[in-house]
Jmol script that loads the backbone (N, CA, C; Angstrom):
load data "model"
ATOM      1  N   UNK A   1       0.818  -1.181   0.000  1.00  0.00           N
ATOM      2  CA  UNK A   1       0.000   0.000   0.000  1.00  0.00           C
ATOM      3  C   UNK A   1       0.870   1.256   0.000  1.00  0.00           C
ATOM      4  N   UNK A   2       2.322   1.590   0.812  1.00  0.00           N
ATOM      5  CA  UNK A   2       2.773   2.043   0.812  1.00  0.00           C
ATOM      6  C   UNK A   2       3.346   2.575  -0.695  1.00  0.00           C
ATOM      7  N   UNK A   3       3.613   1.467  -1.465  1.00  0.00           N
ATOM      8  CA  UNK A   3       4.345   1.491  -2.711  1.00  0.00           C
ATOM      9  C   UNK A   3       3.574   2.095  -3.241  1.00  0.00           C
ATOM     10  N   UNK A   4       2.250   1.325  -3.512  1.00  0.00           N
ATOM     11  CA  UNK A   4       1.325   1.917  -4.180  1.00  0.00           C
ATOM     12  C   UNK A   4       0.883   3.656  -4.401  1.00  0.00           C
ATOM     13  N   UNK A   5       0.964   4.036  -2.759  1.00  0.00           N
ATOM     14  CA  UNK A   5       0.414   5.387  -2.991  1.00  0.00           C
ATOM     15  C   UNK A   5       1.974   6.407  -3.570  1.00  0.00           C
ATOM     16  N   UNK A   6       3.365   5.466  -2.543  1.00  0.00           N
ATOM     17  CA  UNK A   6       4.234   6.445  -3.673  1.00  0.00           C
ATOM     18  C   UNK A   6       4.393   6.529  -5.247  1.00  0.00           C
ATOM     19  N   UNK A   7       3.834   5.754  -5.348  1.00  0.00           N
ATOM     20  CA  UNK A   7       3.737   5.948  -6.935  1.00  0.00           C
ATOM     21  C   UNK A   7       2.663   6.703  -7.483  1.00  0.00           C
ATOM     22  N   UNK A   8       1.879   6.656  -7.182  1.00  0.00           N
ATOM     23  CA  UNK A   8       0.631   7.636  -7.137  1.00  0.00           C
ATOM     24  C   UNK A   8       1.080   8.998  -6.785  1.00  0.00           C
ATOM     25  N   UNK A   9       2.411   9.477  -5.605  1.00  0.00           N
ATOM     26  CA  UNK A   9       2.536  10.882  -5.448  1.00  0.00           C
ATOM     27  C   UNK A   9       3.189  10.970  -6.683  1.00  0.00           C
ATOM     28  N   UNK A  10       4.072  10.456  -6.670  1.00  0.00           N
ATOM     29  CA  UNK A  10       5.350  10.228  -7.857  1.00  0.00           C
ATOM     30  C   UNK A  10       5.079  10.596  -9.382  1.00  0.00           C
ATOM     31  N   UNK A  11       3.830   9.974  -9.586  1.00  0.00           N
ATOM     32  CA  UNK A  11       3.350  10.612 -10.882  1.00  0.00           C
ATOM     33  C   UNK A  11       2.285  11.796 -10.907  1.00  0.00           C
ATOM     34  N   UNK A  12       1.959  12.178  -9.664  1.00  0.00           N
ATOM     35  CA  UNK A  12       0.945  13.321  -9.193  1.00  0.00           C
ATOM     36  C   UNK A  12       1.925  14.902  -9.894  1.00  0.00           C
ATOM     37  N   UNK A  13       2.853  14.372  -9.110  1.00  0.00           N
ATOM     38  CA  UNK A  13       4.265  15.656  -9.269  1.00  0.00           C
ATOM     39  C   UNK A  13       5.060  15.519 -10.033  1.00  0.00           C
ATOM     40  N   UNK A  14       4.883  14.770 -11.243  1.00  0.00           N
ATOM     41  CA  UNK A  14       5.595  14.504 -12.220  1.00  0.00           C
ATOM     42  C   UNK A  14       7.093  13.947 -12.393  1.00  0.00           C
ATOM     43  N   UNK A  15       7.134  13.313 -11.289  1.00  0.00           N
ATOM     44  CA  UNK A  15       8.635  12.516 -11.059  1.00  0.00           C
ATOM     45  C   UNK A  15       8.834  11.650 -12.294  1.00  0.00           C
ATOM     46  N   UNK A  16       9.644  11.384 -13.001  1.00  0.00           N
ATOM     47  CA  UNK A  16      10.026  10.293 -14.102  1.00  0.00           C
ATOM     48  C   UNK A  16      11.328   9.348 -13.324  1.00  0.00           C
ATOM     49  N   UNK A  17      10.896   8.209 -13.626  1.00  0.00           N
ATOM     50  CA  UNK A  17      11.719   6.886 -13.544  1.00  0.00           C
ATOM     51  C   UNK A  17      11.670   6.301 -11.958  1.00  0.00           C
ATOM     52  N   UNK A  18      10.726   7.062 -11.539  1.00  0.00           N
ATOM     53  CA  UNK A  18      10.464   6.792  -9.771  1.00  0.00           C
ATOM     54  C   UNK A  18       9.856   4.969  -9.381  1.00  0.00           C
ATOM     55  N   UNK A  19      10.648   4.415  -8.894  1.00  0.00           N
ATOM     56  CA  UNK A  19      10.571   2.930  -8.822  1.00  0.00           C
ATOM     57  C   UNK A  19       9.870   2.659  -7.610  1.00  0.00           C
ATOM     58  N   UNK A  20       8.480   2.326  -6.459  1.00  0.00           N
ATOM     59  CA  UNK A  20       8.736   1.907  -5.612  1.00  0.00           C
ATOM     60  C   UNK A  20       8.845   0.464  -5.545  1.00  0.00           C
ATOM     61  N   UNK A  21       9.927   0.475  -5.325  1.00  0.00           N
ATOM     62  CA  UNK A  21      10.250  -0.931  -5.672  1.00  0.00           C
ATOM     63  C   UNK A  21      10.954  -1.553  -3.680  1.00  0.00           C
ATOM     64  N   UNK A  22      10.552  -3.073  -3.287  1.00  0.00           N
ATOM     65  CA  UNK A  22      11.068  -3.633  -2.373  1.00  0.00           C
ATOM     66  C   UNK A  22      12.088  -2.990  -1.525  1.00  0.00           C
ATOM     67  N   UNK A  23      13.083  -2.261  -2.465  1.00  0.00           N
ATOM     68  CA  UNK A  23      14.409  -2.146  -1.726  1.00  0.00           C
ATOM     69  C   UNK A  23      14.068  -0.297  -1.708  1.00  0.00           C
ATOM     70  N   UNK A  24      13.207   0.396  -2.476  1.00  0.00           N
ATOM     71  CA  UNK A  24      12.889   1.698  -1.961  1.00  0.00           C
ATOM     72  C   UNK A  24      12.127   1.335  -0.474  1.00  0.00           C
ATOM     73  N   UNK A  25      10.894   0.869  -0.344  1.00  0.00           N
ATOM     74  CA  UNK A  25      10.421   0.407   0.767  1.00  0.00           C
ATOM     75  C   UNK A  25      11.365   0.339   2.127  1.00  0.00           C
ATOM     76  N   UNK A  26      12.420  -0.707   1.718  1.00  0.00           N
ATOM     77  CA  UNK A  26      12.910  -0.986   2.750  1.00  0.00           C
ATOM     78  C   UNK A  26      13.503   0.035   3.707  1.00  0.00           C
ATOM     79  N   UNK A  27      14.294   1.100   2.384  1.00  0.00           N
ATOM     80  CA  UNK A  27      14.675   2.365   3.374  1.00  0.00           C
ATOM     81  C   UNK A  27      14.038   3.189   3.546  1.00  0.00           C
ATOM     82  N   UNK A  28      13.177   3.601   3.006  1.00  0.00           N
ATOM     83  CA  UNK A  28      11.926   4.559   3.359  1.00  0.00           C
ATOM     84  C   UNK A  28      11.627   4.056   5.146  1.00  0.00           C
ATOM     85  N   UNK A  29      11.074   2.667   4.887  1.00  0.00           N
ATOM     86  CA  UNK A  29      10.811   2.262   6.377  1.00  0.00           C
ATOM     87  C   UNK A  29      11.755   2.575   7.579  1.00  0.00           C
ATOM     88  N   UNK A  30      12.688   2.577   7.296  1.00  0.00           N
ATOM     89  CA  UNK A  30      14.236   2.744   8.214  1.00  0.00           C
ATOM     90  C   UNK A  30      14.233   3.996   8.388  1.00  0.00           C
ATOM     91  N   UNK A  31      14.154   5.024   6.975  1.00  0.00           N
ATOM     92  CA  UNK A  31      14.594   6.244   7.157  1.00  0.00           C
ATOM     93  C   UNK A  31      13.003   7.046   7.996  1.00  0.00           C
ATOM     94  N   UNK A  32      12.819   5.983   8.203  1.00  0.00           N
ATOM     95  CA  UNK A  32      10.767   6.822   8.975  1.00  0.00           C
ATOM     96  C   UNK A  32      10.525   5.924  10.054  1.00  0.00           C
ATOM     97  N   UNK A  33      11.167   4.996  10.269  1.00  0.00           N
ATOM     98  CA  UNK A  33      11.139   4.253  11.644  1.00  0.00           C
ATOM     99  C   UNK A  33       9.712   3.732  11.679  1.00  0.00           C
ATOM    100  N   UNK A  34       9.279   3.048  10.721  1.00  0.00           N
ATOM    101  CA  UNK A  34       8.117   2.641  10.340  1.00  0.00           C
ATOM    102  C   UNK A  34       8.220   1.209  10.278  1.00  0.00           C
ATOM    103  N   UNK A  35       7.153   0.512  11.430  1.00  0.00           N
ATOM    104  CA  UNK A  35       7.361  -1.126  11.503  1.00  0.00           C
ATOM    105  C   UNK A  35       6.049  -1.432  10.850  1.00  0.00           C
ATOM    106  N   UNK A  36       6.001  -2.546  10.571  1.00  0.00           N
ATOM    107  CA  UNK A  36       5.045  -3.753   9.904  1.00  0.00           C
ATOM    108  C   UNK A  36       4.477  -4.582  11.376  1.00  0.00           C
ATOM    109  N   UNK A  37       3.260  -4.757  11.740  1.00  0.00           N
ATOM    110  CA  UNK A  37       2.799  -5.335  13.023  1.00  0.00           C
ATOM    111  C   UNK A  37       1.344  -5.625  12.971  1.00  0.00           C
ATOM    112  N   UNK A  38       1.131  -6.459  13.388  1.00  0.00           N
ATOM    113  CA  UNK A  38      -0.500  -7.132  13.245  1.00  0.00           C
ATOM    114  C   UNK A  38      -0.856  -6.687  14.778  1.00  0.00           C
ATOM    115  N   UNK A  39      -1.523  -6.055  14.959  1.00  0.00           N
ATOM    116  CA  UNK A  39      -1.894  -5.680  16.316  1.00  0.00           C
ATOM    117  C   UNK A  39      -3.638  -6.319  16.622  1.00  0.00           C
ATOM    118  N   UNK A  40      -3.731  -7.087  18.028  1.00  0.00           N
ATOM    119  CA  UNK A  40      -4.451  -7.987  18.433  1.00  0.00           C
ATOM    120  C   UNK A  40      -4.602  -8.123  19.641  1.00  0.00           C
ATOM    121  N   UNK A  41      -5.900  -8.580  20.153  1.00  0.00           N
ATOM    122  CA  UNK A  41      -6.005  -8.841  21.431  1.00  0.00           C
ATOM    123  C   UNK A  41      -6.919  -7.517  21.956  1.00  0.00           C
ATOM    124  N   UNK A  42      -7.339  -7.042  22.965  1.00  0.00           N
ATOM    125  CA  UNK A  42      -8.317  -6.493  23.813  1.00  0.00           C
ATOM    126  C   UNK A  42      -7.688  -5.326  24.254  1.00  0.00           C
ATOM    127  N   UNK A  43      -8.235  -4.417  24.174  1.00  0.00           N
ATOM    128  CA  UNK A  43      -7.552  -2.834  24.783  1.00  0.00           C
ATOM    129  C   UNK A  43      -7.380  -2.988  26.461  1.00  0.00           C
ATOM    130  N   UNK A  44      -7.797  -3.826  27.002  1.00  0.00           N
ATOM    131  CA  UNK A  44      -7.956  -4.078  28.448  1.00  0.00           C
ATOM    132  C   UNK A  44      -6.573  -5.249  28.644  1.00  0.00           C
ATOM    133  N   UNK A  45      -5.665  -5.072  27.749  1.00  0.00           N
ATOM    134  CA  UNK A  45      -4.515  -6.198  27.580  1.00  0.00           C
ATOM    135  C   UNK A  45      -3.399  -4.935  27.577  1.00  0.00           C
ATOM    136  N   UNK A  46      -3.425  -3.845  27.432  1.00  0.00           N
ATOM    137  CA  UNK A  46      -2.478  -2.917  27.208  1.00  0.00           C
ATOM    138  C   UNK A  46      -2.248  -1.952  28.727  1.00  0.00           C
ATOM    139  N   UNK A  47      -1.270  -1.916  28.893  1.00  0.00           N
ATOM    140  CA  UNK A  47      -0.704  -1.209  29.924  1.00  0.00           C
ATOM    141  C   UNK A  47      -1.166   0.310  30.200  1.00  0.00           C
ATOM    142  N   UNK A  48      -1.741   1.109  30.367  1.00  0.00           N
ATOM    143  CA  UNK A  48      -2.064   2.902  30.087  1.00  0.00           C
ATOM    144  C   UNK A  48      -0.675   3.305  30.162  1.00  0.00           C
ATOM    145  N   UNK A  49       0.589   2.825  30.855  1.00  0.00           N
ATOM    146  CA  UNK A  49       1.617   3.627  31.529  1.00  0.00           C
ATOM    147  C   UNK A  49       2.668   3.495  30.324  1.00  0.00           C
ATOM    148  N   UNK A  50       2.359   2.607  29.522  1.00  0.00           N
ATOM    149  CA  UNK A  50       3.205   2.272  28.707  1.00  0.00           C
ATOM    150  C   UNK A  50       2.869   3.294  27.210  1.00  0.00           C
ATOM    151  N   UNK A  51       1.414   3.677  27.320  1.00  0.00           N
ATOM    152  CA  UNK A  51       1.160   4.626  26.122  1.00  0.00           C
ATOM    153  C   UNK A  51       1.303   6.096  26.593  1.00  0.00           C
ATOM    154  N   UNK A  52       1.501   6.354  28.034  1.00  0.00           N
ATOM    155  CA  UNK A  52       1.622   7.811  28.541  1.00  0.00           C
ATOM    156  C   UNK A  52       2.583   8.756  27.536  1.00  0.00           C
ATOM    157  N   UNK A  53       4.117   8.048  27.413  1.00  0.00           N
ATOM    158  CA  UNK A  53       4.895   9.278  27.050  1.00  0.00           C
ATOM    159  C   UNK A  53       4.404   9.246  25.232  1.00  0.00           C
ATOM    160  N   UNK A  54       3.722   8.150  24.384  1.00  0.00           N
ATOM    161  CA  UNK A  54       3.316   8.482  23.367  1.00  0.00           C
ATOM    162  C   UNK A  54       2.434   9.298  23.214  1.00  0.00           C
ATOM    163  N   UNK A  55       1.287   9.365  23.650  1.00  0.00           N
ATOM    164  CA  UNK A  55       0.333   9.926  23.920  1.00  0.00           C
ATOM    165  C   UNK A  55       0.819  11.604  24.302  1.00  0.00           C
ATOM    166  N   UNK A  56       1.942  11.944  25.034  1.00  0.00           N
ATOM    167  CA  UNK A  56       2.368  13.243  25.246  1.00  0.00           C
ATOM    168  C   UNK A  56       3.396  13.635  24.002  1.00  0.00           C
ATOM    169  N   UNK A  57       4.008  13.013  23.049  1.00  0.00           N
ATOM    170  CA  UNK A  57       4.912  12.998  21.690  1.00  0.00           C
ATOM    171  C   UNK A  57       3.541  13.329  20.933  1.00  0.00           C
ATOM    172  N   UNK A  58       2.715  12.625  20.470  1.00  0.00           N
ATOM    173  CA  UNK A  58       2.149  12.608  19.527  1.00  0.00           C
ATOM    174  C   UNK A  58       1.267  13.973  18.851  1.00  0.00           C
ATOM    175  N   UNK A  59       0.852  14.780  20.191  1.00  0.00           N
ATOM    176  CA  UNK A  59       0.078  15.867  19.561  1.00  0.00           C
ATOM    177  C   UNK A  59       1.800  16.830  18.560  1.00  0.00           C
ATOM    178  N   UNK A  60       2.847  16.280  19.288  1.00  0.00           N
ATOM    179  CA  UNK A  60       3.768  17.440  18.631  1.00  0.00           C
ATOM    180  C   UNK A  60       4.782  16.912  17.122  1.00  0.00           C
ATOM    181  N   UNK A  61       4.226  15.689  17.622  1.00  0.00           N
ATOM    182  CA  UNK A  61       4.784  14.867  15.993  1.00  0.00           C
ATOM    183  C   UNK A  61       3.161  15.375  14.888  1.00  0.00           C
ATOM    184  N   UNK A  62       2.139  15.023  15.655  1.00  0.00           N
ATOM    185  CA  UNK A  62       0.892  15.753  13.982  1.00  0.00           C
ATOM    186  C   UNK A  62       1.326  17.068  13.835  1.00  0.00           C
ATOM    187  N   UNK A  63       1.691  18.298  14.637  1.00  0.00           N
ATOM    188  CA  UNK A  63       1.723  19.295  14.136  1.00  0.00           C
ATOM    189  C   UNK A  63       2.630  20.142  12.895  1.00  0.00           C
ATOM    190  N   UNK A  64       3.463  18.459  13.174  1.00  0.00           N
ATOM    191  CA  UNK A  64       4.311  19.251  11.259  1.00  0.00           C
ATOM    192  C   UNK A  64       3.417  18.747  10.496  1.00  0.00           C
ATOM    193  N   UNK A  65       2.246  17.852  10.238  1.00  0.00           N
ATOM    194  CA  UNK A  65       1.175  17.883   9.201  1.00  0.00           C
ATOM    195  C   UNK A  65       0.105  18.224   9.101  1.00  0.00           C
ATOM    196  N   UNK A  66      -0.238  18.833   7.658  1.00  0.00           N
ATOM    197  CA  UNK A  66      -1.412  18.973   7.191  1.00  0.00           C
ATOM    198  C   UNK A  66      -2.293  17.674   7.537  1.00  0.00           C
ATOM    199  N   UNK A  67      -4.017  18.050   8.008  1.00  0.00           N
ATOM    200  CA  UNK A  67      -4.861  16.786   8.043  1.00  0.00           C
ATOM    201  C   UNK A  67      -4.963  16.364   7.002  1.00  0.00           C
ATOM    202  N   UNK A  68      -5.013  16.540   6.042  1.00  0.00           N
ATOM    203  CA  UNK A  68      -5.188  15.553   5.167  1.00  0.00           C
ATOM    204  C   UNK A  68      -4.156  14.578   4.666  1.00  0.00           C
ATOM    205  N   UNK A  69      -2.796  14.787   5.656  1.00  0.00           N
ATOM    206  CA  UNK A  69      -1.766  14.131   5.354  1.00  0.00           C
ATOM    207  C   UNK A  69      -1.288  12.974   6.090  1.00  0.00           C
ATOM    208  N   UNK A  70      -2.185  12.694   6.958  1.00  0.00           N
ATOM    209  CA  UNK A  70      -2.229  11.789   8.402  1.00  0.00           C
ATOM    210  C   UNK A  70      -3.419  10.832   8.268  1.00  0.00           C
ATOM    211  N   UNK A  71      -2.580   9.406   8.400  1.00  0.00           N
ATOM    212  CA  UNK A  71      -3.438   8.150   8.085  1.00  0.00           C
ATOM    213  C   UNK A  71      -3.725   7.217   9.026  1.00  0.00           C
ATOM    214  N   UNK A  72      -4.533   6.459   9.171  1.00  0.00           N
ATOM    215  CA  UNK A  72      -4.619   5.430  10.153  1.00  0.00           C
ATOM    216  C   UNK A  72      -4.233   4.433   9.101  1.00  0.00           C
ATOM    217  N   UNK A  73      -3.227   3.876   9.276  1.00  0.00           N
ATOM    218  CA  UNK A  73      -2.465   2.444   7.973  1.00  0.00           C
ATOM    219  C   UNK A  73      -3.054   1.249   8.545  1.00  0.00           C
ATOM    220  N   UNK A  74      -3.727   1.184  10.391  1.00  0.00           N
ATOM    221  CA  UNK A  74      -4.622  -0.149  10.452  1.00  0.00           C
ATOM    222  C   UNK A  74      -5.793  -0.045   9.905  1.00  0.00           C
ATOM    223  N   UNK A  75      -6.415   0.994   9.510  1.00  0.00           N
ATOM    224  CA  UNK A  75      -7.922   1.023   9.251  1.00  0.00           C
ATOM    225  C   UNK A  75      -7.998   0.965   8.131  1.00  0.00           C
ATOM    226  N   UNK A  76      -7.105   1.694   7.019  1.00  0.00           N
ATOM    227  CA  UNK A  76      -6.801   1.947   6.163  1.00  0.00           C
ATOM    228  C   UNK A  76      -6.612   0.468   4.660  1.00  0.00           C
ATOM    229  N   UNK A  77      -5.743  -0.250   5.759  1.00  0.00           N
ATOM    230  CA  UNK A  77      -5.412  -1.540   5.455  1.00  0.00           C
ATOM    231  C   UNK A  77      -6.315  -2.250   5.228  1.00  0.00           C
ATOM    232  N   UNK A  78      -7.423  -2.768   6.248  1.00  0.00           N
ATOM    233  CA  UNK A  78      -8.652  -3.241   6.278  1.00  0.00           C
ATOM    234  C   UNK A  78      -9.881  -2.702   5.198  1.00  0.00           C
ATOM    235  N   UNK A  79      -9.669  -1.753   4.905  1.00  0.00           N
ATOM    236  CA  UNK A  79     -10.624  -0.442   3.445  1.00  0.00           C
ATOM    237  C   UNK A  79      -9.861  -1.173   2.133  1.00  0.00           C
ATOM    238  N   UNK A  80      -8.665  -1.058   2.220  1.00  0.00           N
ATOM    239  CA  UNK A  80      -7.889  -1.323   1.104  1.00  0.00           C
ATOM    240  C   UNK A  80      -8.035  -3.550   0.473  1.00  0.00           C
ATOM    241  N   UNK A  81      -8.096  -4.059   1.374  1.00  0.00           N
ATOM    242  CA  UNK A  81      -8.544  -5.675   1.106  1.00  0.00           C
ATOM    243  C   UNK A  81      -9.334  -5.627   0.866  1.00  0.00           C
ATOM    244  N   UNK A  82     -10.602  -4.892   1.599  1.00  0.00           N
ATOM    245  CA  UNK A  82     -12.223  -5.382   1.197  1.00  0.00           C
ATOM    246  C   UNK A  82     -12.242  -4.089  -0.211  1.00  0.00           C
ATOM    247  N   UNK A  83     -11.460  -3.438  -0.747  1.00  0.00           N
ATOM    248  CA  UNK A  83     -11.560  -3.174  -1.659  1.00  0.00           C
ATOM    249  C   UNK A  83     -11.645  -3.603  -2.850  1.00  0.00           C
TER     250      UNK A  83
END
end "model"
wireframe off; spacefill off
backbone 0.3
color backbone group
């Protein structure tokens, strides 16, 4: 999905010869600290103390983006199969 939509910016903005290809992926992911994870099990299974200091990061990590630039990739994911 990832690939997919860079290629979609890629030709939005007129990039030529733009590959997302496996090994773009791979560093994109690295260079964005972006994991792959099946997340499962019951919200009553999760620690609160353990989401505290995210939960205090996060309003200041959205504010370098525009809303329309901010995704939920679990929900997203699930839209995109039953697609």
């Amino acid at each position: 999905m990832i690939q997919h939509k860079a290629k979609e910016l890629a030709d939005a903005l007129g990039i030529e010869n733009f590959s997302a290809s496996n090994g773009w992926l791979d560093r994109f992911r690295i260079r964005n600290n972006i994991t792959f994870r099946s997340l499962c099990g019951e919200a009553a299974d999760v620690d609160p103390s353990l989401c505290e200091d995210c939960q205090e990061r996060l309003p200041l990590l959205l504010a370098g983006f525009d809303d329309e630039d901010i995704f939920n990739l679990d929900e997203t994911a699930l839209f995109f199969i039953r697609a």
